[in-house]
N, C-alpha and C positions, 0 to 999 in steps of 0.2 A: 874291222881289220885295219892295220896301221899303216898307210900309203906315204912313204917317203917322201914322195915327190911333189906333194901336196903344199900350196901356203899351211906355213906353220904358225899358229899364236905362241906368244912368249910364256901362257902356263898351259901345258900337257899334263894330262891325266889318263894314265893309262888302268885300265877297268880289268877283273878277272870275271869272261863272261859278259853275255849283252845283256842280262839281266840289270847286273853288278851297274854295266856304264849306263841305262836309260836313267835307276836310281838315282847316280853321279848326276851326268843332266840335269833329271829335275831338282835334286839340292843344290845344284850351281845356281838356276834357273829363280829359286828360291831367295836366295841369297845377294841374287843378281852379281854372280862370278862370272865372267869369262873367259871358259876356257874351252877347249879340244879336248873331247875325251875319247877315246879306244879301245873298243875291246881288243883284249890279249887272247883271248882264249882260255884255254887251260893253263895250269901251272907248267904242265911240259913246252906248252910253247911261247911262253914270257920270253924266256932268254934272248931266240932268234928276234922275235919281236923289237921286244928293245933297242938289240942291237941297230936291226932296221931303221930303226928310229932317227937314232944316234949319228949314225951316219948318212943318212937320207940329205937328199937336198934343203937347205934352209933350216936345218938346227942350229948350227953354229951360228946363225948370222940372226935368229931370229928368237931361239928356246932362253928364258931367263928360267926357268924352275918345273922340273920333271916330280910328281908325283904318283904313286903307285899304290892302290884299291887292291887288297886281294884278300880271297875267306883265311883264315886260321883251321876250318878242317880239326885234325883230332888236336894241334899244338900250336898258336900264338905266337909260341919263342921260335920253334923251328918256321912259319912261315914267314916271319922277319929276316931270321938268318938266309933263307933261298932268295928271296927278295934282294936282301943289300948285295948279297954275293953276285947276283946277278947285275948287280949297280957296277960294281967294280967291275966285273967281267966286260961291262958293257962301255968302260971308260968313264964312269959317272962316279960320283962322290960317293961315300958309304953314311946313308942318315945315321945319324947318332943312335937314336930309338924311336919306339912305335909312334905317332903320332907328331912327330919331330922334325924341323928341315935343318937342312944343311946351313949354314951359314957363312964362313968365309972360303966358298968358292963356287963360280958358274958353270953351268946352269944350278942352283938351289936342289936338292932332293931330298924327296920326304916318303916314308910309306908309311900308308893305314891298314892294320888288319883287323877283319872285321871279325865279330861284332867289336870287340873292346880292346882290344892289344893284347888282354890278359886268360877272356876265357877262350874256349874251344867252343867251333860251332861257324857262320857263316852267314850270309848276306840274311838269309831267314830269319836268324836267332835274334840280331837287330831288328826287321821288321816286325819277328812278333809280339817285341818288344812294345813298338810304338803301337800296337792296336790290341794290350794286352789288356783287361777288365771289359770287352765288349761283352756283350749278353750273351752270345753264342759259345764263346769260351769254355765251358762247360759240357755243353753241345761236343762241340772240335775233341774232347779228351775222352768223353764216353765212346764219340765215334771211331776214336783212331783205339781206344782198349779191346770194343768188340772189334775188331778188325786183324788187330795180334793177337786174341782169341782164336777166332776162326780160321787165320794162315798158320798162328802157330809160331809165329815169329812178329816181331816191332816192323812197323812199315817204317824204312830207313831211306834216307836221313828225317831223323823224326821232325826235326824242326822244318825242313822243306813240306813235308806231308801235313803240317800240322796249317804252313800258310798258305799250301794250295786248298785246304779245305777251306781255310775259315775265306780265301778269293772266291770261293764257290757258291759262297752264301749271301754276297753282296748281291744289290738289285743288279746292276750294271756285270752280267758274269761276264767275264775277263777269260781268256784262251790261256795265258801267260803274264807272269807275274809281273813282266815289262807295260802289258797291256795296263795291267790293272794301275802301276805305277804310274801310268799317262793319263788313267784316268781320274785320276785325282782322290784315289782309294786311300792314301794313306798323309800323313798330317808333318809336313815335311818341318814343321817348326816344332815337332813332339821334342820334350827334353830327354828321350832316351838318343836324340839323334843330335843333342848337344858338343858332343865331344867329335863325332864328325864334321859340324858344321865348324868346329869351329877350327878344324883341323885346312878344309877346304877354304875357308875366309884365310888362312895366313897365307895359303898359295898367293894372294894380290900382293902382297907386303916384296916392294923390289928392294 
């Protein structure tokens, strides 16, 4: 949750989701970024958030570049457009596009939607990305077919279901995908996580 009041770093990254911001962290962490990251919540409570933000003590004096994390869900273009719209609404510059900062005005803003700006899907769709050709792979898709089988319907959102199973099969079982993200389950320099990292390295550039 985003606390106004709080010293502020000059890049803020605000997360959809605590999943979404441990991720964040540890590719900052990776990268060796520093920044403030936040979970937002859900899509419905971005706005106030933001706003919070925006106005909170020590933005003005201290935010050089606002970045914003959040899934794409069933549309990519529409979760961009709630995003920047909320940028405006919030007093903040409107990014140009996906993976994009602001440029001639402060504080900088940028948003990512994940997985790729382009497809539909969510912080999952990226991860199952980077641990896609494991051995169990195969495993994970027979199990989740008898499974809509037997219910009669797809266990939905496939891609969530698909990486809570294959977090089930590590040595180390993990409660939550945050957990497993802390534990070093996933390969934070994989190149499907390229175009994020390299998304979050331009947040340093003042």
């Amino acid at each position: 949750m985003i606390e106004p009041a709080r010293t502020l770093s000059p890049i803020q990254i605000l997360a959809e989701g605590r999943d979404t911001q441990v991720v964040i962290e540890c590719i900052c962490k990776a990268i060796d970024l520093k920044a403030q990251c936040h979970d937002f919540g859900g899509k419905d409570e971005f706005r106030p958030r933001l706003r919070a933000l925006v106005i909170g003590s020590g933005f003005i004096e201290n935010v050089k570049t606002v970045a914003i994390v959040r899934d794409a869900e069933m549309s990519a273009a529409a979760a961009f457009q709630s995003a920047a719209d909320a940028c405006v609404a919030a007093g903040l510059p409107r990014p140009p596009k996906h993976g994009s900062l602001t440029s001639d005005a402060t504080p900088r803003t940028g948003i990512y939607v994940l997985p790729d700006g382009t497809s539909a899907g969510m912080l999952e769709t990226l991860l199952a990305r980077v641990v896609a050709g494991d051995s169990v792979d195969g495993c994970i898709d027979s199990f989740l077919a008898c499974a809509a089988d037997r219910l009669g319907r797809e266990p939905t959102p496939r891609d969530k279901a698909w990486l809570q199973s294959f977090v089930a099969t590590r040595p180390h079982l993990a409660r939550t995908l945050r957990d497993a993200a802390k534990a070093g389950l996933f390969d934070w320099r994989h190149d499907a996580l390229a175009p994020l990292r390299a998304f979050l390295s331009e947040l340093r550039r003042q």
